[in-house]
N, C-alpha and C positions, 0 to 999 in steps of 0.2 A: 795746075797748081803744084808747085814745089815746098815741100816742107825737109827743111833740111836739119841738121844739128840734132837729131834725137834719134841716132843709131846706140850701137855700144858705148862707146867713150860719148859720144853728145847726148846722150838723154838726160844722162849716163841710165843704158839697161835697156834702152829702145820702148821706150812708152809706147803704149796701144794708140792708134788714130780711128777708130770708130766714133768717137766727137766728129773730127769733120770729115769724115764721109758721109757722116749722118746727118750735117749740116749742110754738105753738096745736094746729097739726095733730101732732104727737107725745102729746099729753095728750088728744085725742078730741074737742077744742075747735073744731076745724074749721066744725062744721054751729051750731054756735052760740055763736061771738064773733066779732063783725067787728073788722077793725084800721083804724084812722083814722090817718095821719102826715101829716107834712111833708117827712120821705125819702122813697126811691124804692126799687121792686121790678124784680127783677129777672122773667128769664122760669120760672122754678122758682118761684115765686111761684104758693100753690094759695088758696082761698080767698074770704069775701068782704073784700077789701083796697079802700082808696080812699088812693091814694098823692099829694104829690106837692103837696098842699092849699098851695092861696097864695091870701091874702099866708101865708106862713109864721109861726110863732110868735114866732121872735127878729125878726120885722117889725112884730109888732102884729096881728096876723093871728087871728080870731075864736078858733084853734085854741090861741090862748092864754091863753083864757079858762074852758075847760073845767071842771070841777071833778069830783071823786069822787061819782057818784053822780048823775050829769046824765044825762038820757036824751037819745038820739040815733037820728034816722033815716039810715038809709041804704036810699035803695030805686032798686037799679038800675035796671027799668022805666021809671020817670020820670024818670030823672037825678036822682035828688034827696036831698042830703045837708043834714042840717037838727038843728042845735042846740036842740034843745025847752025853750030859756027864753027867759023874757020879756025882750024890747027893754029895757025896765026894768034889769032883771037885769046883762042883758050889758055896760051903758052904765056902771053901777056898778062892776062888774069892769076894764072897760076903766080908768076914772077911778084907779081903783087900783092901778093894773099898771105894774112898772117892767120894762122890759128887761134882763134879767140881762149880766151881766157876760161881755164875750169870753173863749170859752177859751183862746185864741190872742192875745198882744198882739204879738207879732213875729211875722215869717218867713213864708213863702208861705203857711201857713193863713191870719194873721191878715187878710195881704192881700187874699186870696183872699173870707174873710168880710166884712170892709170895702166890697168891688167888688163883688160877686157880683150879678146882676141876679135877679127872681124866677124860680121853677120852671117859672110861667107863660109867662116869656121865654126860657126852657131856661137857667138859671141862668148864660148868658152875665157875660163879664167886661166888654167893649163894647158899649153900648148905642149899636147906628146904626142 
């Protein structure tokens, strides 16, 4: 399961996802559906989760690319989280892809979205 758009700039602020991990693991889903975001988990967090992914979706960020029905690895051992289509594939998707629209155009969200540095950089608002 991919949830995307609720990193830094798409949450804006990266909302917790304990709702639906706790909705995978509530439905018996646990031992087999991984979740892929661009939020963040907290420590009640069970499961295989890969949080946190940057660049983030509302950046342009591979995770924005996804489609229904894409396969995806995830294999902790190797660190290794891997979108199984072709260079090809992705470069067309990217070529297509517009950034959706802030949900926020005012007020300390919008701000907050605007500023927000990647997840990567702990989604700081000053970049020094």
């Amino acid at each position: 399961m991919v949830l995307r758009y609720l990193g830094p700039k798409g949450g804006p602020g990266m909302p917790e996802m304990l709702a639906p991990t706790g909705a995978l693991i509530g439905a018996g889903l646990g031992e087999s559906v991984g979740l892929i975001t661009d939020g963040r988990f907290s420590g009640g967090t069970w499961g295989m989760v890969v949080g946190h992914v940057a660049p983030e979706a509302a950046a342009g960020g591979t995770i924005a690319f996804v489609n229904e029905g894409d396969s995806i690895t995830i294999d902790a051992h190797q660190l290794k989280l891997e979108l199984n289509v072709p260079e090809a594939e992705i470069a067309k998707r990217r070529a297509a892809w517009t950034a959706p629209a802030p949900r926020y155009t005012r007020g300390v969200q919008a701000k907050f979205a605007f500023n927000a540095a990647s997840a990567s950089k702990g989604a700081v608002l000053d970049n020094y």
